[in-house]
Structures are given as structure tokens and as C-alpha cells.
N, C-alpha and C positions, 0 to 999 in steps of 0.2 A: 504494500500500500504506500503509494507516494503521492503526496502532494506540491503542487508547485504553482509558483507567482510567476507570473507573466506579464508583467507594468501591473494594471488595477485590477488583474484577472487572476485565480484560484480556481486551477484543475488538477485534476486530478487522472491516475492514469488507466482505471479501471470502469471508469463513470465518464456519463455525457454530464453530469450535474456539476456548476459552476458558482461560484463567488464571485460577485462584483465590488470594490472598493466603490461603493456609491459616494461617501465625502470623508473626511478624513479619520479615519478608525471604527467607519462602522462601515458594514457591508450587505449585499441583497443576496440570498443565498436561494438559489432555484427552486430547491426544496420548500422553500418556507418562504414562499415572495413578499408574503403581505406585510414581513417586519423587517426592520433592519434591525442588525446583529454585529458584535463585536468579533473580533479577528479568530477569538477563542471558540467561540462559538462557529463560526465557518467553517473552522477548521474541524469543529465536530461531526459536523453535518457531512463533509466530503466524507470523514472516517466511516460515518454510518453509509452513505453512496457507495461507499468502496468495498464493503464487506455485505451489504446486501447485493451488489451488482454481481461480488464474486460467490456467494453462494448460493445465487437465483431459488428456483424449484424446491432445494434440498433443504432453506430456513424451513418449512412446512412440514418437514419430519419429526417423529418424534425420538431421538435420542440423546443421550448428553454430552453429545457436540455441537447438537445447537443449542443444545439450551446453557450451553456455554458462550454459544455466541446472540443470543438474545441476552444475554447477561451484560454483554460487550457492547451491543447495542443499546440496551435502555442506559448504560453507563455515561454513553454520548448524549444518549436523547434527553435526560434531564439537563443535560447545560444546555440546552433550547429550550427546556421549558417543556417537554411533548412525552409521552413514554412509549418505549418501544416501539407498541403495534402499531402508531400514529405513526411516527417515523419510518417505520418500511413502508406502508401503503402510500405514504409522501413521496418517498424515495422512486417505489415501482409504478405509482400513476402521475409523478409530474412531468410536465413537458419545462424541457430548456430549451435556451435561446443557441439554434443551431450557424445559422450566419450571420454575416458582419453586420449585412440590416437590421433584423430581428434583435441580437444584443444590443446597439444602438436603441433600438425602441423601446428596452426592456429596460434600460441604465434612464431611462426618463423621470 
């Protein structure tokens, strides 16, 4: 799991889901568009993007490796404020801003 700045942008390498530097130390997190968010929080949000992305289908199992990794998830999800199961259904029904246009529209 990596995450990386790119000028006012926060991506990550396993997720389409993105952080925008909207003004200076708070940011719009694709996930969670309606609020802006601190850099700590961003960065939890890609974590949670990046570990739902990479175990798709298989969070929905029941054993205790994921319930190790829902563990992992709601650990991120309350620095948003959200728990868990809000957070992956965030994570696997939101849409982000895929081109230059569309991000431009979205940083409004």
C-alpha cells in the first residue's frame, strides 16, 4: 500500500480514489466528498481505498483474516468519523474524478 503527492493530489497505487489539497491543510477526499478533511484523515481514507480495492469479493467472507482486516478498516474509518461498513460501501460505490476536466470540476 502506497500512497503518494503529486503537487495538490493524493493517490494512491491500488485505488482510483483521490485527495485533493482543496486550500491549505484541508483536503476533499473522493470517498467522502461532502466534507473536507485534514491531511491525517486523507491519508486514512486512501488506506481504507487501498485495502478494500485489494481484497475486493473476499472482505465478505467469513474468517479471521478478515475480520482482521475489518478490524484494520474501522481503525481508519473512525479518524473520518464513519465505521467500517460505511466506509467500504463508500469506498466500492463512489465514483472519482477520472480526467483532467472532471477533477477540475470536482476541486470547485
Amino acid at each position: 500500500m502506497t500512497i503518494y503527492r503529486e503537487g495538490q493530489w493524493l493517490t494512491a497505487t491500488r485505488t482510483g480514489h483521490v485527495a485533493y489539497e482543496h486550500e491549505q491543510g484541508m483536503w476533499r477526499l473522493s470517498l467522502l466528498p461532502e466534507q473536507l478533511v485534514t491531511v491525517s484523515q486523507a491519508l486514512a481514507g486512501l488506506a481504507i481505498a487501498e485495502v478494500v480495492d485489494q481484497w475486493g469479493p473476499l472482505l465478505w467472507e467469513s474468517n479471521p483474516n478478515t475480520a482482521m482486516v475489518w478490524k484494520l478498516i474501522g481503525m481508519h474509518a473512525r479518524t473520518l468519523g464513519l465505521d467500517a461498513l460505511d466506509a467500504v460501501i463508500r469506498v466500492q460505490q463512489s465514483e472519482w474524478p477520472m480526467t483532467a476536466a472532471e477533477r477540475a470540476e470536482w476541486t470547485r
